[in-house]
N, C-alpha and C positions, 0 to 999 in steps of 0.2 A: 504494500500500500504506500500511495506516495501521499506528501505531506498539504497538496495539493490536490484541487479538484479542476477537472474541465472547467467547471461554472466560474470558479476562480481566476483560470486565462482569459474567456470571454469576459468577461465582468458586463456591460453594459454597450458591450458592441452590439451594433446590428449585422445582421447574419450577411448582408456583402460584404461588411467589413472583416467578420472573422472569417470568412471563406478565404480570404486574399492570406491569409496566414495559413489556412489550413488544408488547402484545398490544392494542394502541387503539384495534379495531372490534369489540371483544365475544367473536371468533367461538371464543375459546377455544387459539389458534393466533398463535405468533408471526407478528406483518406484515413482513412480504419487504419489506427494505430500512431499515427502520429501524435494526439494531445498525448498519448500514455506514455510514448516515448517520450518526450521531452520531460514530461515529469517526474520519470523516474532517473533520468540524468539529471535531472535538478536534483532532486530528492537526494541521489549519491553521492552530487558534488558536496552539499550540504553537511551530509554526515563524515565524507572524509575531511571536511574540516573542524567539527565538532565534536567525532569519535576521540582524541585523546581526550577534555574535559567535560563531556559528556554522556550516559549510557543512550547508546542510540538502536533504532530506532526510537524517537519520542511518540509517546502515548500517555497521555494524549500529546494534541500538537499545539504549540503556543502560538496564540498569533501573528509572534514576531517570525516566529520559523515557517508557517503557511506562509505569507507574506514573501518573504527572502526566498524561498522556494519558488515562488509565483514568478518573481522579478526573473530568475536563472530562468525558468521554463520559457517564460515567454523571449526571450535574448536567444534561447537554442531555435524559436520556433521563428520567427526573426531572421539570426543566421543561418536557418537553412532554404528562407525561403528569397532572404537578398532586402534589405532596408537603406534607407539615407543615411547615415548615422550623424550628417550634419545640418539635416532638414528636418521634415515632419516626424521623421522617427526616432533625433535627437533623445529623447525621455528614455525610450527604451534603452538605451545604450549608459546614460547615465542612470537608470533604476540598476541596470544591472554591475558596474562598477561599484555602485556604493550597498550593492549587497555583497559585492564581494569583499567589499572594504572593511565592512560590519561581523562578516565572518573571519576576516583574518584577527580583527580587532578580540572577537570570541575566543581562538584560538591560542593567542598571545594570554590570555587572560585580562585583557585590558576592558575590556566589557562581559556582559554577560546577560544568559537567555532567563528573564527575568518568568519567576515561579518552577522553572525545571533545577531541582537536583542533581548539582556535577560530581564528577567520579571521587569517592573518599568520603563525600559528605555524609551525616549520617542525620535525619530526622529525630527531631528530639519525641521522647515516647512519655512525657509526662512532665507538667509545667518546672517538677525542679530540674530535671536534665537539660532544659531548655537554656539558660542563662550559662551554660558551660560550652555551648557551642561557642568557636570562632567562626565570624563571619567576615569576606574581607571585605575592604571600603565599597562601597557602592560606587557604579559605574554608570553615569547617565549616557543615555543614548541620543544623542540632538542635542540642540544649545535649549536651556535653560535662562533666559536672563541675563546671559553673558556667562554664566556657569555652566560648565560640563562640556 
């Protein structure tokens, strides 16, 4: 299962629109197997960046990680159907850089997938065991106010 869904690529395309991404032999007709492939390269790009401080697959899935997943999927589906990347399809090209940016950030330890439990951590099982966790400094993701 990938961390995305078809409805997640389309989002609020209309169906000429998503066709021109999906639809690679002409016939008018999305091609069977294309959105799955793409989101399962995303989906694996994702986790070989997040499998050292992370247990992956996630399950559930955080929004940040559907999201970031979405961004790769639609960049694979993109590059293999040929985009401006200094025109109209500008976005795509930069959604997908700054998920990659966000995942190396993850990786590094420098940010983090906020609600999912990274590898070593241990949930506290009762209010006193709680207060003996270390947790480390919190990591904002975007600017804050001129913060983070």
């Amino acid at each position: 299962m990938g961390y995305c869904e078809r409805d997640d690529l389309r989002g609020g395309r209309p169906e000429h629109a998503w066709l021109h991404w999906v639809d690679l032999d002409g016939d008018g007709l999305e091609d069977s197997g294309v959105v799955d492939r793409v989101i399962r390269e995303a989906t694996a790009t994702v986790d070989s960046y997040l499998a050292t401080r992370y247990p992956v697959p996630f399950s559930p899935v955080p929004d940040i990680i559907r999201d970031t997943t979405r961004k790769i999927a639609f960049w694979n589906l993109a590059t293999g159907r040929g985009f401006d990347g200094e025109g109209a399809d500008k976005n795509i090209l930069l959604d997908y850089q700054a998920a990659l940016a966000w995942l190396k950030s993850v990786s590094k330890g420098e940010a983090v997938v906020p609600g999912a439990t990274s590898l070593g951590a241990t949930a506290p099982t009762s209010p006193e065991t709680a207060a003996e966790l270390v947790c480390p400094t919190p990591t904002f993701v975007g600017r804050l106010g001129g913060y983070g």
